[in-house]
C-alpha positions in Angstrom: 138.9 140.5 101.4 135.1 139.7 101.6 134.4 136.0 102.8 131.0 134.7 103.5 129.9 131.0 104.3 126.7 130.0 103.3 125.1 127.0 104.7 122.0 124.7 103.9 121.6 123.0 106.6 118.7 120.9 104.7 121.9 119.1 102.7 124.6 119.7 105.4 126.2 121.3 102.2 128.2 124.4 102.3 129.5 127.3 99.5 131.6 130.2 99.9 131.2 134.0 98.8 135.2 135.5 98.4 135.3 138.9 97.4 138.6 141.3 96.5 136.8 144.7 98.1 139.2 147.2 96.4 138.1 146.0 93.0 134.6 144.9 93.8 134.6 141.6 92.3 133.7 138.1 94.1 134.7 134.5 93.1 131.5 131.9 94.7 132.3 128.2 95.4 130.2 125.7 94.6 127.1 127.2 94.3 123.8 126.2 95.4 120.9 125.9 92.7 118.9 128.4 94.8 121.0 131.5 93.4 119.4 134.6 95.0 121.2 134.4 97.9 124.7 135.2 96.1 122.7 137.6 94.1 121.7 139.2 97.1 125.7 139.0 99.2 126.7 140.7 95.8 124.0 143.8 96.1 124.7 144.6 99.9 128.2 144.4 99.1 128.4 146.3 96.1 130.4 143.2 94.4 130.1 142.0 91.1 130.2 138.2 90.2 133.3 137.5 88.3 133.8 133.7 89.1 132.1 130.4 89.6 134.0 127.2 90.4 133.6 124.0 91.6 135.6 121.4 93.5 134.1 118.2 91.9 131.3 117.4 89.9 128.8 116.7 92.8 126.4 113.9 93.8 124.4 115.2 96.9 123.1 118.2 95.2 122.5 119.9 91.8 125.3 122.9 91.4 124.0 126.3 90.7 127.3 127.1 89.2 125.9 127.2 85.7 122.7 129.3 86.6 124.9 131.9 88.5 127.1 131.8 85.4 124.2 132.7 83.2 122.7 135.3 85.0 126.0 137.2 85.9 128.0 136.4 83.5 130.9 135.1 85.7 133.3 132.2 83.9 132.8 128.8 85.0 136.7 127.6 86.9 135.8 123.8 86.6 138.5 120.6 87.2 140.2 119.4 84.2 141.7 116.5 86.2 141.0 112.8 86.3 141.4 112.1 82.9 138.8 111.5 80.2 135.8 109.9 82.2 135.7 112.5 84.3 135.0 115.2 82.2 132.6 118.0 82.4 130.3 118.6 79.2 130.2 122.0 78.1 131.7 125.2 78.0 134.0 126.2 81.1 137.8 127.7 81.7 139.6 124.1 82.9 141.9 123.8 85.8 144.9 121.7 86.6 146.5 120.9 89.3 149.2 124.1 90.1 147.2 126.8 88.2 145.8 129.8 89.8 142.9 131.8 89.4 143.0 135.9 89.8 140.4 137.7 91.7 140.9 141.2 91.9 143.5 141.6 94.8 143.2 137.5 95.7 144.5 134.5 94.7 143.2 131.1 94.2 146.2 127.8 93.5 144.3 124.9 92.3 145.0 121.5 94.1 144.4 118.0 92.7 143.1 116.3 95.5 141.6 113.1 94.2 139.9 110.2 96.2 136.5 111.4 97.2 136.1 111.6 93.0 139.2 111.6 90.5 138.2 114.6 89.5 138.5 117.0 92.9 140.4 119.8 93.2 140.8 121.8 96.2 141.2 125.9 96.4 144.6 127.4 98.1 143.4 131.3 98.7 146.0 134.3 99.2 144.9 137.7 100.1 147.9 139.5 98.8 147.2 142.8 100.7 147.5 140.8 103.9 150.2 138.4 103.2 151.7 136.6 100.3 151.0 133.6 102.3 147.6 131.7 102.3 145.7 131.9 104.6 142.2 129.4 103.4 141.9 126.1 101.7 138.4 125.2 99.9 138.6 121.6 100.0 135.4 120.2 98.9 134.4 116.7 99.8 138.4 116.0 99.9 138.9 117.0 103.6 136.3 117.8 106.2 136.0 118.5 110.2 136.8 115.2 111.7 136.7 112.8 108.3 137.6 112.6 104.7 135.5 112.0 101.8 134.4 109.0 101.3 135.7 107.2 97.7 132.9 104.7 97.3 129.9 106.8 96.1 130.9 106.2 92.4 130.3 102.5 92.9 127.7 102.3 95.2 125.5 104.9 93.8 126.4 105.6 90.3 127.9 102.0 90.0 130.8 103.0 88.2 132.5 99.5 89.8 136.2 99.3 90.8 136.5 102.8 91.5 136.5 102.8 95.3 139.6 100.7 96.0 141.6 102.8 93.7 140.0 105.8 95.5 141.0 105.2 98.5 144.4 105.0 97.6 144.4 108.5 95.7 143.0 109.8 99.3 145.6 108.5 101.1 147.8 110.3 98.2 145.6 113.5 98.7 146.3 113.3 102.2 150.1 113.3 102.5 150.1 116.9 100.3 147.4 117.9 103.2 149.7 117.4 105.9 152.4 119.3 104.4 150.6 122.3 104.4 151.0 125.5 107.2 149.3 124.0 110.3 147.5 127.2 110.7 145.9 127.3 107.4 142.1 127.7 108.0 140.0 124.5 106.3 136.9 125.2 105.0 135.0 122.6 103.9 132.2 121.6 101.3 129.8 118.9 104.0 129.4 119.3 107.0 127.4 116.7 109.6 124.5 115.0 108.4 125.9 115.1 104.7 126.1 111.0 103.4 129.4 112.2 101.6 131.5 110.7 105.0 130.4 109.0 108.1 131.9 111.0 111.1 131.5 114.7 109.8 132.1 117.4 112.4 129.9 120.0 113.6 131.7 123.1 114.0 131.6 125.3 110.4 135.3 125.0 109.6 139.0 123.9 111.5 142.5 124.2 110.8 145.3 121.8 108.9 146.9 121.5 112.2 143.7 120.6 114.4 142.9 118.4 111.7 146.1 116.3 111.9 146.0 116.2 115.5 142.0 114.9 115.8 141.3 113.6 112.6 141.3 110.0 112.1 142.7 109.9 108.5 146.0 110.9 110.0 146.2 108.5 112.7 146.9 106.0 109.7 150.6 107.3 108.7 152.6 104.4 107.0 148.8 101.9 107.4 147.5 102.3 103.9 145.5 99.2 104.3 144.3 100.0 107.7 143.5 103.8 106.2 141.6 102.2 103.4 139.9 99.5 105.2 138.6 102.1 107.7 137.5 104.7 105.0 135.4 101.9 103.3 133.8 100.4 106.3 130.8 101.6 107.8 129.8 104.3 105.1 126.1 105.7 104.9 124.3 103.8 101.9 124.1 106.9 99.6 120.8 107.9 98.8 119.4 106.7 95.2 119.2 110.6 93.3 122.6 110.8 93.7 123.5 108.7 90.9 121.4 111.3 88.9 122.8 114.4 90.1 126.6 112.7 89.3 124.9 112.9 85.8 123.2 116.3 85.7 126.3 117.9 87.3 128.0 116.8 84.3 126.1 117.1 81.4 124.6 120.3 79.2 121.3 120.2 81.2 118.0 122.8 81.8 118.4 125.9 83.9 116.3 126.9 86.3 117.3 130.8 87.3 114.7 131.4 89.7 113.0 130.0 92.2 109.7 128.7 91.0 106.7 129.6 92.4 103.7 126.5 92.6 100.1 127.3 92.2 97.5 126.1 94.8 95.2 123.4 93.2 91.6 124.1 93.0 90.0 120.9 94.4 89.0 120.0 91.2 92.1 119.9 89.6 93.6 118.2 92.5 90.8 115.4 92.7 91.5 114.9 89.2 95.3 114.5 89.6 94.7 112.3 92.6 92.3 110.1 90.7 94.7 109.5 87.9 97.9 108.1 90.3 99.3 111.2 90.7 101.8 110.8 93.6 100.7 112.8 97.0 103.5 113.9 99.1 102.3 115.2 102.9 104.9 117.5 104.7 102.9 117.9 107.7 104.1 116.5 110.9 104.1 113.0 111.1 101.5 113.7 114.0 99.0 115.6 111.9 99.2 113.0 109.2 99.0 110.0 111.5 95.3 111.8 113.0 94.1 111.6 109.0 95.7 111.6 105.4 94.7 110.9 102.1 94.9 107.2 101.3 98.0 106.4 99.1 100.2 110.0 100.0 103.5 109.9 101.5 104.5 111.1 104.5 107.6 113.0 104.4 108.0 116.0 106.6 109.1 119.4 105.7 111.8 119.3 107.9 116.0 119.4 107.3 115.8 116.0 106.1 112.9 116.6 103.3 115.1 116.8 100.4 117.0 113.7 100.9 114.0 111.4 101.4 111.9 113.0 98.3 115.6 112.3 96.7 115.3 108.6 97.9 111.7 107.9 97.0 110.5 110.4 94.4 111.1 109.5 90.0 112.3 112.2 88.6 110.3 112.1 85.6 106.9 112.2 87.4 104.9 115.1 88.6 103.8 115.0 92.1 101.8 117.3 93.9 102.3 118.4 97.8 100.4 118.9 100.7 101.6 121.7 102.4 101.1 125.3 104.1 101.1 128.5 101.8 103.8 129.9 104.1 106.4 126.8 103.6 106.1 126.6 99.5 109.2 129.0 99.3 111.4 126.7 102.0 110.1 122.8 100.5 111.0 124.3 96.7 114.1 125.0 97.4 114.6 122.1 99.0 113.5 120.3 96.1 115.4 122.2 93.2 118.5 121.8 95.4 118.4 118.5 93.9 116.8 118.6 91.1 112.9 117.6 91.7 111.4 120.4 89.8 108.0 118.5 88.7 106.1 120.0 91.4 102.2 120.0 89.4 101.0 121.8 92.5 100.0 121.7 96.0 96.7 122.0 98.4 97.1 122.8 102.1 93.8 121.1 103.4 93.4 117.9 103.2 89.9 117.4 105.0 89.0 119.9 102.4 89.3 117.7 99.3 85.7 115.5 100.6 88.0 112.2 100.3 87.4 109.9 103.5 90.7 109.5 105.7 92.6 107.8 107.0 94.5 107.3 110.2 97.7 106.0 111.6 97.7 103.0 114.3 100.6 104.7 116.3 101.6 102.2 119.2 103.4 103.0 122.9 106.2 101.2 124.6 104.2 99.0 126.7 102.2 98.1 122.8 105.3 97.1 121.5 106.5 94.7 124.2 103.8 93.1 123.7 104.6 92.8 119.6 108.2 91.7 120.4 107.1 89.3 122.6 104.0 88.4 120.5 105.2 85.2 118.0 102.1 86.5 115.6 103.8 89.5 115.0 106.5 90.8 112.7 108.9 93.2 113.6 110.3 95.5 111.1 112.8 98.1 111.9 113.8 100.9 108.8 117.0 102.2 109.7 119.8 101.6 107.8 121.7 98.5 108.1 124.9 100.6 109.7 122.3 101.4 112.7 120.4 97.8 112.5 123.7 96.2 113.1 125.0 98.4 116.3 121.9 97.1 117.7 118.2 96.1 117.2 115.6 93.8 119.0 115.9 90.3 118.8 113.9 89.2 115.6 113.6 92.2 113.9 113.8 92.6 110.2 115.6 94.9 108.4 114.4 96.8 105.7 115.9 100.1 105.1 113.0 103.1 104.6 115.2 104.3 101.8 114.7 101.3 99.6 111.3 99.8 100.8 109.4 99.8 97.8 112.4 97.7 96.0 112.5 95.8 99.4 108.3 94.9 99.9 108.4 91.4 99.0 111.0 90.6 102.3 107.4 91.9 104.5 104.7 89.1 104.9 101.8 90.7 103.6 99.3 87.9 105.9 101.5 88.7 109.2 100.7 91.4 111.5 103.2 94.2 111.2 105.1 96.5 113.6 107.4 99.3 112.1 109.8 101.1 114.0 113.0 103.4 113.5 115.0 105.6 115.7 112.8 108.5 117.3 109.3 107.9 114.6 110.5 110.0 111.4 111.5 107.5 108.8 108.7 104.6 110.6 106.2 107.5 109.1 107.1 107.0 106.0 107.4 103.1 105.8 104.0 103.2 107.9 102.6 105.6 104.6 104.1 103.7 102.2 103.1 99.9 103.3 99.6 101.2 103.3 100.0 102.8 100.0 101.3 99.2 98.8 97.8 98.0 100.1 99.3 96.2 103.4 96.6 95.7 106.3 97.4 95.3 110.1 99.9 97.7 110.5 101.2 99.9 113.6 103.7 102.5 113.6 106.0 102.1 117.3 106.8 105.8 116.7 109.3 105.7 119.7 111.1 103.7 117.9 115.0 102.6 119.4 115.4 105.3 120.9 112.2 104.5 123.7 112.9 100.8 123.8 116.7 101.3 124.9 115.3 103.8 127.0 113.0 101.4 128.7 114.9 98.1 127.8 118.3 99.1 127.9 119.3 95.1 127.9 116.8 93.5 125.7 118.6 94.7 122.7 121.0 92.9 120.5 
């Protein structure tokens, strides 16, 4: 047997390359959209792609399965469970719970494993040459290193409502057929941490059914389904907003996008005249570069791990947008972006001074500056974390508003006031800071330490 992990560590999200080496033919698991890199596993391995499957129809990011279906030819193995709602819409081979799927010399039982989604199914793999015992479970966003998926997404971000109660009691189902399986079963998950699909995500790649039912906190709930379900609910991530749209694309008969696009530089012309119209500016430079001048009205999101989500967040799908950005990162920041479906790129320039437009610059406070603010009764505080973080602690008389819903959330800022920002270490406080002066808000000033300096010099003033 062949096995490969593949991870994006921009989404946290993993996939799986499982390949029968006598017959040279491979089965991937959920599939980024970004399908080269299979393509490529397959051609250094001399492998052809027979299979495609999925554990659930996905919210955090836009399956490739389809694509890497077209290309290769491979049959889509999709879940058939969950009952009419929860449906793929097009062509694939369905699954139920108990059938199996033949790849060359392996093996692959399908598991219903609903909670996360009605829908999910998790993979039970046998290498027959080895043992006709298995010896890997794929198990999506069912089970992962330390937690279990969440069951609320479908309410809170597709607002499918009532669906979260009722999945928390399928995963507490899902869980009891967990625990009876070989404790030295390797787990290999779909999210690892950082993902919003849980709250307490592990670190470490994969773990074992055992280690799992010794350390994981879903199993410390045996014969407690209220206490399991009121735990599992409490506390989650707020989901970002695009994942309502990629529980729809997922789903439906939609576009396909093969290979990875490649973006032509704007001529300043052309840009000028994008810019002029409204055309949204994103900037992925550091939040240090942009604060020391940026183009009035962009948006400061950096091209980091966490570049995807937030475009997710704040971008409309329908619109094209153009970035600011190096040559050399074009290939990393559109993948990013077609991992989730933001394809409207119009373009890009990488030098901003360049365009002749006057900029502007960030009023980026220290520690000893924001003191003063807190103390300061003339002066609004506003942190941007999320309202998990906010509540574990913030300073006395700060406002919440989350950075991930501030333009829905603008009219809870006073406008007159002078304004302090802040968030944990500066990141997400550079794009609230971009996006209040977009909105056309005056007296601003970014604390880019954020909690993380203020504990560290106040470690009692908090609350």
């Amino acid at each position: 047997m062949y096995f490969q992990h593949i991870y994006d560590k921009s989404l946290s999200q993993a996939s799986y390359f499982i390949g029968c080496q006598s017959q040279r033919v491979a089965m991937v698991i959920d599939a980024k959209r970004d399908i080269d890199t299979y393509l490529e596993i397959a051609k250094q391995n001399n492998m052809e792609i027979t299979h495609v499957a999925e554990t659930h129809i996905h919210a955090d990011f836009l399956a490739g399965t389809r694509e890497l279906a077209k290309v290769t030819g491979a049959k889509m193995y999709l879940s058939d469970e969950g009952g009419a709602d929860w449906q793929y819409e097009f062509e694939h081979e369905g699954l139920k719970d108990g059938d199996i799927i033949k790849v060359g010399n392996l093996s692959l039982e399908v598991i219903h494993t609903p909670g996360h989604t009605p829908e999910s199914i998790s993979f039970l793999l046998t290498d027959h040459p080895a043992t006709d015992e298995p010896v890997m479970i794929f198990t999506g966003d069912f089970v992962f290193v330390g937690d279990v998926g969440r069951p609320d997404l479908l309410e809170k971000a597709a607002g499918i409502r009532g669906t979260q109660d009722e999945g928390a009691k399928q995963m507490y189902r899902s869980l009891e057929k967990f625990a009876n399986l070989p404790g030295h079963l390797q787990v290999w998950p779909g999210h690892g941490a950082g993902s919003a699909c849980g709250k307490a995500l592990g670190a470490v790649p994969s773990t074992t059914v055992g280690y799992e039912k010794i350390r994981n906190w879903a199993f410390q709930h045996q014969n407690d389904e209220r206490g399991f379900s009121d735990y599992l609910l409490a506390d989650q991530p707020e989901p970002p907003k695009y994942f309502a749209k990629m529980k729809k694309l997922n789903k439906i008969d939609r576009p396909l996008l093969t290979e990875v696009p490649k973006h032509r530089k704007l001529s300043n012309d052309d840009f000028l005249e994008a810019y002029q119209k409204g055309m949204t500016v994103i900037d992925t430079r550091s939040k240090y570069d942009f604060a020391d001048g940026f183009i009035d009205g962009s948006i400061n999101i950096q091209g980091n791990n966490s570049f995807a989500t937030w475009c997710g967040w704040l971008l409309n799908y329908e619109d094209p947008f153009i970035l600011v950005a190096e040559e050399n990162q074009m290939d990393d920041l559109t993948r990013k972006l077609m991992r989730i479906g933001l394809d409207n790129v119009y373009g890009y320039i990488t030098d901003v001074a360049a365009t002749g437009l006057e900029l502007k610059t960030s009023d980026v406070i220290d520690i000893e500056e924001f003191k003063k603010a807190v103390e300061s009764p003339d002066v609004q505080i506003v942190d941007v974390r999320n309202a998990t973080e906010y509540n574990a602690g913030h300073v006395d008389g700060a406002k919440n508003v989350f950075v991930g819903t501030f333009e829905d959330n603008l009219d809870k800022i006073d406008k007159k006031e002078n304004t302090v920002i802040h968030c944990q270490s500066g990141d997400r406080s550079a794009i609230a800071y971009s996006l209040l002066i977009k909105h056309g808000f005056k007296n601003i000033s970014n604390f880019s330490g954020g909690m993380a300096a203020w504990k560290k010099a106040l470690p009692y003033n908090s609350k």
